[in-house]
N, C-alpha and C positions, 0 to 999 in steps of 0.2 A: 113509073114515076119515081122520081130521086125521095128518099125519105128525108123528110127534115128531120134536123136534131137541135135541141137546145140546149145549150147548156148554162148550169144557171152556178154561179159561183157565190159563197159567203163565207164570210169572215169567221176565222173559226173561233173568234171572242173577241171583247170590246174590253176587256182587261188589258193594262199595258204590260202585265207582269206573263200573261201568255205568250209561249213561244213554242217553236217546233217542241222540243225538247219535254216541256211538259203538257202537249197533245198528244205526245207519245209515253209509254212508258221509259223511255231510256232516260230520263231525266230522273226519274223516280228512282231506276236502278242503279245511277250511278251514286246517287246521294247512299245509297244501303253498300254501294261498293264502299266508297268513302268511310261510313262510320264504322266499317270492316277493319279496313287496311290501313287508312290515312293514320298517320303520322305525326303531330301527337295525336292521342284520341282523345276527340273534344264532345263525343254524346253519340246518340243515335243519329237514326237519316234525318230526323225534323232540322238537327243542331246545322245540316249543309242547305236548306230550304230556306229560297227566298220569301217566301208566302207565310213563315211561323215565324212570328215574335218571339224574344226573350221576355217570358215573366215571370216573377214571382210572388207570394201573398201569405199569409197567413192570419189565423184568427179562430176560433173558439169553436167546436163541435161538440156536440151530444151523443153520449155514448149509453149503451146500458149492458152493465158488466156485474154479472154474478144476481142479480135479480134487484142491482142498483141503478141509477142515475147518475151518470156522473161528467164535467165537465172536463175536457183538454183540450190543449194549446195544440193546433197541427200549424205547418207551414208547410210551403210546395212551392218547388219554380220547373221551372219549360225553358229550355234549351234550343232557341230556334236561330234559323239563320239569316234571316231580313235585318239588312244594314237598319238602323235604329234613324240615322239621318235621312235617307229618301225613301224608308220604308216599303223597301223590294224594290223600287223600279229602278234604278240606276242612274236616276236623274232628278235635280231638286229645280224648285220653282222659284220665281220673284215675279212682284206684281209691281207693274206700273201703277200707283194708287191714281192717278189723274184718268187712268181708265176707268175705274170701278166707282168712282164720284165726281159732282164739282161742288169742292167745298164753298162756293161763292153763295151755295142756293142749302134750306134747311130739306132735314128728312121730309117735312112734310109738303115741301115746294118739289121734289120728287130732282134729290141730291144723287142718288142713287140711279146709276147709269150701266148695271148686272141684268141680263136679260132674266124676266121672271120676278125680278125683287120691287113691284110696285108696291105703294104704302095704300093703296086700294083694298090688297085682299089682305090676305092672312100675313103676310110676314107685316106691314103694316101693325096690324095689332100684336102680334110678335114684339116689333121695336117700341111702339109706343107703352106697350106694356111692360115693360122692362122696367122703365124708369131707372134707366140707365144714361139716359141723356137726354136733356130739352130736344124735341122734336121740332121746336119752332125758331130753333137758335142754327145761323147757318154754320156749319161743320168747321169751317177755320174758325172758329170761336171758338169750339170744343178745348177742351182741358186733354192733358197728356191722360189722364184715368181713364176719362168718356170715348178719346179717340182710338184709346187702345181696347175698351168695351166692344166698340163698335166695329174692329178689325178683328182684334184677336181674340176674345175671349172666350175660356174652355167653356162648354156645354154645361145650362146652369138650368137650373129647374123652375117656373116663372109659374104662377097662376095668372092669367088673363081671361077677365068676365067670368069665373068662376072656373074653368079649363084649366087643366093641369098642361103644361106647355114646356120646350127644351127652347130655351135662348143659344146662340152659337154665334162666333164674332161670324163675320161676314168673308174672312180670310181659310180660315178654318172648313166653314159651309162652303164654300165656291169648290175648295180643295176635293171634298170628299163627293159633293152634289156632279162637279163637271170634271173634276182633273182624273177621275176617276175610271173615265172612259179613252180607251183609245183615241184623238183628234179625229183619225178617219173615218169613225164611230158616231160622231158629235152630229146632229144638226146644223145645220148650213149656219143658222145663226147665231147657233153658243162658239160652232168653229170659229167665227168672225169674231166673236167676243175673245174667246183664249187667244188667238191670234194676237190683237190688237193689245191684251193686257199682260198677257204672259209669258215669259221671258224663261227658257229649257237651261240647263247646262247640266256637263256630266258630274254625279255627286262626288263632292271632293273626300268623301270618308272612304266611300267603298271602290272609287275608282269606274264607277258603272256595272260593274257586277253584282253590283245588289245585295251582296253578301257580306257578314260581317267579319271583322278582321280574325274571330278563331275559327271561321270556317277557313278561312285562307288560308289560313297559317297550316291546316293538315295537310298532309301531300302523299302521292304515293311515285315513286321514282320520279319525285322533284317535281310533281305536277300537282296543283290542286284543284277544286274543283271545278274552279271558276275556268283555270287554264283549260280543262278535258272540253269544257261545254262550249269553249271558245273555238275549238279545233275543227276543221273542215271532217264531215261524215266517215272519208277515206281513210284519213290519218288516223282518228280516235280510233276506229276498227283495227288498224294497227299496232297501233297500242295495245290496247285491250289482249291482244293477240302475246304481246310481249309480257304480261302479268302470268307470272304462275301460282297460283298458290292453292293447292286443293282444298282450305276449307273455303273457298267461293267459288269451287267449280263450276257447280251448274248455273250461279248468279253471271258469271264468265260467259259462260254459254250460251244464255239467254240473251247477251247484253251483242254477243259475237253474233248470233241470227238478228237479229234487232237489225243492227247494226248494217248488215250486210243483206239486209232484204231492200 
């Protein structure tokens, strides 16, 4: 008898910011070749990473020095290299608003046309608790404050029926809840929803590379990071091939089997 074989294929993440590149290590090694060699040097391997933000902070610690207590001022930032405009992925979003409501009808006449966002369950008491806009006023009435509460607004801390709760505009939530995921990831009917509301293009900051303009700017014989990772598997091996430098020998080496396996 013939043996059957199955073969069962998946996706190897539902991130749009995975790629070949980093399911392997050579993505990880070229960004450590880069904070090596690249040209100016702009930080470590995070500083060529689309997946690490730039940030900084500072604020007040507790120290105990000499058998004292005593306060200081630190600050700290992080060096990372996720374009700041489409935040890693290489592509920014626009929402048809006529998708995501009909201003003709109020929140609580069920305005809201987002799979998942009925004024039934929880996000209901979400919006109405907010008190952030008449719930019985239909949406084109809305004031520029209320309208822009109700799309954009940053994550706000709400008590609702005594619950401590995060309010989020609706533009922002959609972003992080659906955009989130690869399309061919999506359920058949958020697919249909992103479809019909949301409009792709390549991000005009980083060019689709995902990367911000000081990781671009290093290079190493006129190439930078973004150019290596763009390069057919043959070529880059090539290259790679064409770098001499012994204090990255064995990162060379590794990056040349890598490469060539």
């Amino acid at each position: 008898l013939t043996t059957a074989i199955i073969v069962d294929q998946e996706r190897m993440g539902s991130n749009p910011r995975s790629t070949v590149g980093t399911a392997t290590d050579a993505n990880a090694m070229l960004r450590i070749l880069f904070s090596r060699l690249g040209q100016p040097h702009i930080g470590s391997a995070q500083a060529f990473s689309f997946n690490v933000a730039s940030i900084s902070g500072a604020g007040a610690v507790t120290l105990e020095r000499a058998g004292q207590t005593v306060k200081e001022r630190r600050s700290f930032s992080i060096t990372g290299g996720m374009c700041p405009r489409c935040e890693g992925r290489g592509s920014v979003t626009d929402f048809d608003l006529s998708a995501l409501y009909d201003d003709s009808l109020s929140l609580y006449e069920g305005a809201l046309t987002v799979p998942g966002y009925s004024m039934d369950g929880w996000y209901g008491r979400i919006f109405s608790g907010s008190g952030f806009f008449d719930m019985d006023k239909p949406i084109k009435k809305f004031t520029k404050k209320q309208l822009h509460d109700l799309l954009y607004k940053e994550p706000t801390k709400i008590k609702v029926e005594g619950i401590n709760l995060t309010y989020e505009g609706l533009i922002p939530k959609i972003q992080k809840s659906m955009l989130a995921k690869d399309t061919e990831a999506m359920q058949p009917h958020i697919r249909a929803f992103v479809e019909r509301a949301v409009t792709f293009a390549t991000c005009p900051q980083c060019d689709g590379t995902r990367l911000t303009e000081e990781a671009r700017s290093s290079k190493i014989n006129g190439k930078n990071i973004a150019d290596a990772c763009a390069m057919q598997i043959s070529d880059l091996a090539d290259w790679i091939r064409e770098l001499d430098e012994p204090s990255v020998a064995p990162l060379l080496t590794g990056l040349q089997h890598l490469l060539d396996s």
